[in-house]
C-alpha positions, 0 to 999 in steps of 0.5 A: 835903307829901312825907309827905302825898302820897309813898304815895298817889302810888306807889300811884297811879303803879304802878296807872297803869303796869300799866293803860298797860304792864301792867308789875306791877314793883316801884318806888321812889319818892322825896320828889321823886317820882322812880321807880326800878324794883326786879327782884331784889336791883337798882333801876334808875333811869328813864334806863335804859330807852328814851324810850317807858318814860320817858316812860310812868314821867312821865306815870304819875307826873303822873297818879297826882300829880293824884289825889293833889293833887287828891282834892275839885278838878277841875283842868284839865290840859294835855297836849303831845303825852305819848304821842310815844314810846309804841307803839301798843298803850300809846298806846291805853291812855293815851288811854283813861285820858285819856278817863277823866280827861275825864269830872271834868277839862277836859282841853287835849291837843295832838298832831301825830298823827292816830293818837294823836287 
C-alpha cells in the first residue's frame, strides 16, 4: 500500500500545506505517512512546532491521504472541529478547501465556534 500511495500523498500533502499556510517548505514523509519538515541541511519532526502547525501538517496529510485513497470514490469524511488551533487567516482557508471537498464528498463537520462555521 505504502509504495502504491507514499508519493502521491506527499505530493498531495505539500499542495495542501501551501494552499492553507502558504508554507512551500521542503518535507519528508515516511511509510506510515508521518512529515518531517526539511530547512537546510536539518529535519525536523512535526512535535517541534506549535499545536496550530501540527495540527495544519495532520489535516493536510488526511486530505492529501483521501485523494490518494480515493481517486474513483466519493467517501464521506467526519470532521471534529480540525481547525481549533488554527489562526484566523488558516482557518479561512481550511474552510475554503473543505468547501471544495464538499462539492464530490458528504462532509459531516462539527465545531463549537461560530467563526469557524
Amino acid at each position: 500500500m505504502t509504495v502504491k500511495y507514499l508519493g502521491k500523498t506527499k505530493s498531495g500533502f505539500e499542495a495542501y500545506t501551501k494552499r492553507i499556510s502558504g508554507d512551500e517548505g521542503g518535507f519528508a514523509m515516511d511509510t506510515d505517512f508521518s512529515v518531517s519538515r526539511i530547512e537546510g541541511a536539518k529535519t525536523h519532526v512535526t512535535e517541534a512546532y506549535s499545536r496550530g502547525m501540527r495540527d495544519l501538517y495532520n489535516l493536510a496529510v488526511r486530505f492529501a491521504l483521501i485523494d490518494s485513497l480515493y481517486e474513483n470514490e466519493e467517501p464521506f469524511v467526519i470532521l471534529d472541529d480540525p481547525f481549533i488551533a488554527f489562526d484566523d487567516e488558516k482557518s479561512k482557508k481550511a474552510l475554503e478547501i473543505l468547501r471544495e471537498f464538499a462539492k464530490e464528498r458528504q462532509i459531516i463537520y462539527f465545531t463549537c465556534s461560530k467563526s469557524r462555521t
